[in-house]
C-alpha positions as CSV (number, residue, x, y, z in Angstrom):
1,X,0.0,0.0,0.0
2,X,1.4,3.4,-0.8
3,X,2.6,4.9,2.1
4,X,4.0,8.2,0.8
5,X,0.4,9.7,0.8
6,X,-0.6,10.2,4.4
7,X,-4.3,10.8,5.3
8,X,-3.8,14.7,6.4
9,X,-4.1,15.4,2.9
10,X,-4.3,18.9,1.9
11,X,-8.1,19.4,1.8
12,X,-9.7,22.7,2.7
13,X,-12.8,21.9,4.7
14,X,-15.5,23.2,7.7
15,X,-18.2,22.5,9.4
16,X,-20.5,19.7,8.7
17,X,-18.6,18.2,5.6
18,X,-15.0,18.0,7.9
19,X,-17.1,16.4,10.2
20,X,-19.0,13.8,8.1
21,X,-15.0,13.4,6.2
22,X,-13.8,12.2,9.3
23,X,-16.2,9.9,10.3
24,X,-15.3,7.9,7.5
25,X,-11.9,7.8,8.1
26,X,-12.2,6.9,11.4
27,X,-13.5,3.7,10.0
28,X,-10.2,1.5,9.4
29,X,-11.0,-0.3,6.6
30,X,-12.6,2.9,4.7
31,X,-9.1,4.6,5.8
32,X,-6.8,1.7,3.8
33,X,-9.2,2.1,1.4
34,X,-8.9,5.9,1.0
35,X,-4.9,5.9,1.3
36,X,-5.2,2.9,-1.5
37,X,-7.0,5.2,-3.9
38,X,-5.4,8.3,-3.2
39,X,-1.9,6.7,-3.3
40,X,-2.6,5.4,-6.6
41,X,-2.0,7.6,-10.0
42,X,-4.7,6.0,-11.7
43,X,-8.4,5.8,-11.3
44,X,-9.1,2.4,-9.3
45,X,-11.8,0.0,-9.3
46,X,-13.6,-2.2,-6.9
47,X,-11.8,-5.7,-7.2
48,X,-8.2,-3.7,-7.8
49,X,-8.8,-2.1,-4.7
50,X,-10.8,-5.3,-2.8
51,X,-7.2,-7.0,-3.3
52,X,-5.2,-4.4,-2.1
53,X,-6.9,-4.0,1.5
54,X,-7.8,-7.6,1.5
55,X,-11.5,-7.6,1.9
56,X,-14.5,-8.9,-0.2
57,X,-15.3,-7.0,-3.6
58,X,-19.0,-6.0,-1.7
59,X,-17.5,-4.8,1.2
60,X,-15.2,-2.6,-0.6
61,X,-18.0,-1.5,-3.1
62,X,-20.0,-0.3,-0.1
63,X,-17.0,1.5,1.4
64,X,-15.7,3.1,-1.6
65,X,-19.2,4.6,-2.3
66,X,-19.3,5.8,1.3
67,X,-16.0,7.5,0.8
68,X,-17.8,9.5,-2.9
69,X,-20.6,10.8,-1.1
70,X,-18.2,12.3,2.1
71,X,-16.4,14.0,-1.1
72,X,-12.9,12.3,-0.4
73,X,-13.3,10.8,-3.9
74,X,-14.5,11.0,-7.3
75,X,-16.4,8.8,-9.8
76,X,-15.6,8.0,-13.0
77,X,-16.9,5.0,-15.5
78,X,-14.8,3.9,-17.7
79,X,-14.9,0.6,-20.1
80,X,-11.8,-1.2,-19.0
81,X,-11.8,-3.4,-21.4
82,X,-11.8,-0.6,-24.5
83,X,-14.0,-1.7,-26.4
84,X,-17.2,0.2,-27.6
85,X,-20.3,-0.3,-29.3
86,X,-22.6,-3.1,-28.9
87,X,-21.6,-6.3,-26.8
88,X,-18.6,-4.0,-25.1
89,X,-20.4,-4.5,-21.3
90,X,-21.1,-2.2,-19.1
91,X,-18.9,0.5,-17.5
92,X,-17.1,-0.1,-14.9
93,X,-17.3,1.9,-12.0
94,X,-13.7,3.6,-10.9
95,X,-12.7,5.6,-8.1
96,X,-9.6,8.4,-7.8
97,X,-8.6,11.0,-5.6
98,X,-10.9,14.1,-5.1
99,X,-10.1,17.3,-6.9
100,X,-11.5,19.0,-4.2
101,X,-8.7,20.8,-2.4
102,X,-8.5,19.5,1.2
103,X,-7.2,19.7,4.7
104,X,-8.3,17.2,6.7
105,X,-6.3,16.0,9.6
106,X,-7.1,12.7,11.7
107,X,-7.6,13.6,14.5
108,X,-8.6,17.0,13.9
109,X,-6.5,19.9,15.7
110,X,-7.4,23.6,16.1
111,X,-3.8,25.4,16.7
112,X,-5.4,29.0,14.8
113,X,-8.1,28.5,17.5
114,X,-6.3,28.4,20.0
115,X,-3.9,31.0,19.0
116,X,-7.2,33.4,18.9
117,X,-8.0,32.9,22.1
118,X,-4.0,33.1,23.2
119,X,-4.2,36.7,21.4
120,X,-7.1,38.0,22.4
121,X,-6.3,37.2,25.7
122,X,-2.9,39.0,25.8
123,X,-5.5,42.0,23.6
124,X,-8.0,42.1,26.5
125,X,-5.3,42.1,29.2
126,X,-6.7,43.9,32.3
127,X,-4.0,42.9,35.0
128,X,-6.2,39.8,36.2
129,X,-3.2,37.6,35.4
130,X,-2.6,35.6,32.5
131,X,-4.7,32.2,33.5
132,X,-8.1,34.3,33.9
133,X,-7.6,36.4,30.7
134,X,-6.7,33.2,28.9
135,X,-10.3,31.8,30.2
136,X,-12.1,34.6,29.7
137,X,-10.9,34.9,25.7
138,X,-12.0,31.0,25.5
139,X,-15.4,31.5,26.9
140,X,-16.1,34.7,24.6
141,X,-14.9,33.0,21.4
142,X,-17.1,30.4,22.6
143,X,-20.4,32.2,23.0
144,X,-19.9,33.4,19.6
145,X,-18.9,30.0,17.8
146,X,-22.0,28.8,20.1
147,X,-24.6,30.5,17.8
148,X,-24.3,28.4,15.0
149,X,-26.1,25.8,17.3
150,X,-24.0,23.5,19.8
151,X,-23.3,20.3,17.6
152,X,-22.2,22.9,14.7
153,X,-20.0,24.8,17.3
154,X,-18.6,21.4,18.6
155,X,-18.2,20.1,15.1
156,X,-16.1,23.3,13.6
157,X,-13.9,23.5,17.3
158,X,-12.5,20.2,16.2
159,X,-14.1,17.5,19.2
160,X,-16.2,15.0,17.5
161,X,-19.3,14.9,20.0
162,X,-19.8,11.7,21.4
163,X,-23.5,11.4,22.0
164,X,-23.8,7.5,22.7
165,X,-25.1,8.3,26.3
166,X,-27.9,10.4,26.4
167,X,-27.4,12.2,29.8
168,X,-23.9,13.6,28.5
169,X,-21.4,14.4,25.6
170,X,-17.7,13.3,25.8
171,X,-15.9,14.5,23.3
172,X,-13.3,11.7,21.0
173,X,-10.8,14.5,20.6
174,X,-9.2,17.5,22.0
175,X,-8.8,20.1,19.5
176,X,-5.4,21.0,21.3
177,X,-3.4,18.2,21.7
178,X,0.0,18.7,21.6
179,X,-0.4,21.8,23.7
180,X,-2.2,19.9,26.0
181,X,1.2,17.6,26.3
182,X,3.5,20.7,27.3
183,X,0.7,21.9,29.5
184,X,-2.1,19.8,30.7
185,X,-3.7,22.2,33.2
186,X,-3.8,25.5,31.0
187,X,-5.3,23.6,28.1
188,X,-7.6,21.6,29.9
189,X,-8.6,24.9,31.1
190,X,-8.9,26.3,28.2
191,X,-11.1,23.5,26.8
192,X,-13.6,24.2,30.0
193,X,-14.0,28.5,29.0
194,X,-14.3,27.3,25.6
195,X,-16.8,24.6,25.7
196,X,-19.0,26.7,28.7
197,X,-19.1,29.8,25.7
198,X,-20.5,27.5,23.1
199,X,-22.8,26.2,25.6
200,X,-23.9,29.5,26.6
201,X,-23.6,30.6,22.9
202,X,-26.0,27.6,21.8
203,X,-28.6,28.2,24.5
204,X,-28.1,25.0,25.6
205,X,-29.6,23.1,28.7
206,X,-26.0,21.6,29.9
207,X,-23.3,22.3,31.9
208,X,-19.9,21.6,30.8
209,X,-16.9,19.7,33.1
210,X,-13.8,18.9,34.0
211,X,-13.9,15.2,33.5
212,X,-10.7,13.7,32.2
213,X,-10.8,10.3,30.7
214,X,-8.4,8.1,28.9
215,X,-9.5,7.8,25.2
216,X,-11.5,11.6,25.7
217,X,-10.9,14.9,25.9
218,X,-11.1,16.2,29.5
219,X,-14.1,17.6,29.5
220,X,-17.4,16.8,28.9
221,X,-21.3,18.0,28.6
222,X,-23.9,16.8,31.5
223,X,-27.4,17.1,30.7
224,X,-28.7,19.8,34.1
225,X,-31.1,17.2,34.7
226,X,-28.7,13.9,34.3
């Protein structure tokens, strides 16, 4: 399998369409299957790229097609064998690489985010120390990001909203993890202002907190009567 492709392509994308992009490459077999095509320099089709993952021609028919309508690739139909006319069969459907010009990063990160609120913060500076103005810039540029709607807000901040339990929303990604690694307790703070803005921003009947979980980001939505 090509390898000199990685899966942070360059693709320009917000919003709902990053979001539905990266649900299908969370999905491992749709993400060899996507690094397959876009690592190849010609259009592929189902049972040339069925042998290169190692899966059954359906189940790569129904993952390729997945991949077309989330835009990470295009559709062609081509007669492979070259012949035309009468008797030449059918065309053959063939995937390749989306024109569309992308950036898409699995996970998803937010560093311009977070350099907003950083700047904003050193802007708005009133002498309440550093930590509190870094808190208070989160929580405005969360309010504001919040009126979009909350799942929109979540979406475009980069945490993938997991709503599997209905009393809460823990988040499968924080938006700022390598600063998170240099300093935990800043970031995870950060996270909390931001989160309570969009909240706020959304109108929505939650509460955010400061939850940390292996596999999450460290905080989390609880429903004010869950």
């Amino acid at each position: 399998m090509p390898q000199d492709r990685p899966v942070a392509e360059r693709v320009k994308t917000n919003g709902a369409g990053g979001a539905a992009m990266l649900a299908s490459l969370a999905d491992p077999t749709r993400k060899s299957l996507y690094e397959f095509v876009a690592g190849s320099p010609d259009a592929v089709g189902r049972d040339e790229a069925a042998a290169a993952v190692g899966i059954a021609r359906q189940t790569a028919a129904y993952h390729l097609d997945r991949l077309a309508a989330d835009g990470l690739v295009d559709v062609d139909f081509v007669r492979r064998s070259g012949r035309t006319g009468p008797g030449a069969g059918r065309p053959a459907k063939v995937y390749r690489r989306s024109n569309r010009e992308l950036e898409l990063t699995v996970p998803p990160r937010r560093y311009l985010l977070a350099a907003q609120v950083f700047l904003e913060a050193l802007a708005d500076g009133d002498g309440g120390g550093a930590a509190s103005e870094l808190s208070a810039s989160a929580h405005r540029i969360g309010v504001t990001m919040g009126q979009a709607g909350l799942t929109t807000a979540l979406e475009d901040a980069g945490y993938v909203p997991d709503v599997s339990n209905h009393n809460e929303i823990r988040f499968l990604n924080c938006p700022f993890h390598a600063l998170a690694e240099k300093d935990r307790e800043v970031t995870c703070s950060m996270n909390l202002e931001l989160v309570r803005g969009i909240i706020e921003g959304a109108a929505h009947p939650g509460s955010a907190h400061l939850e940390p979980e292996p596999g999450y980001c460290c905080v989390r939505i609880r429903s004010n009567g869950g």
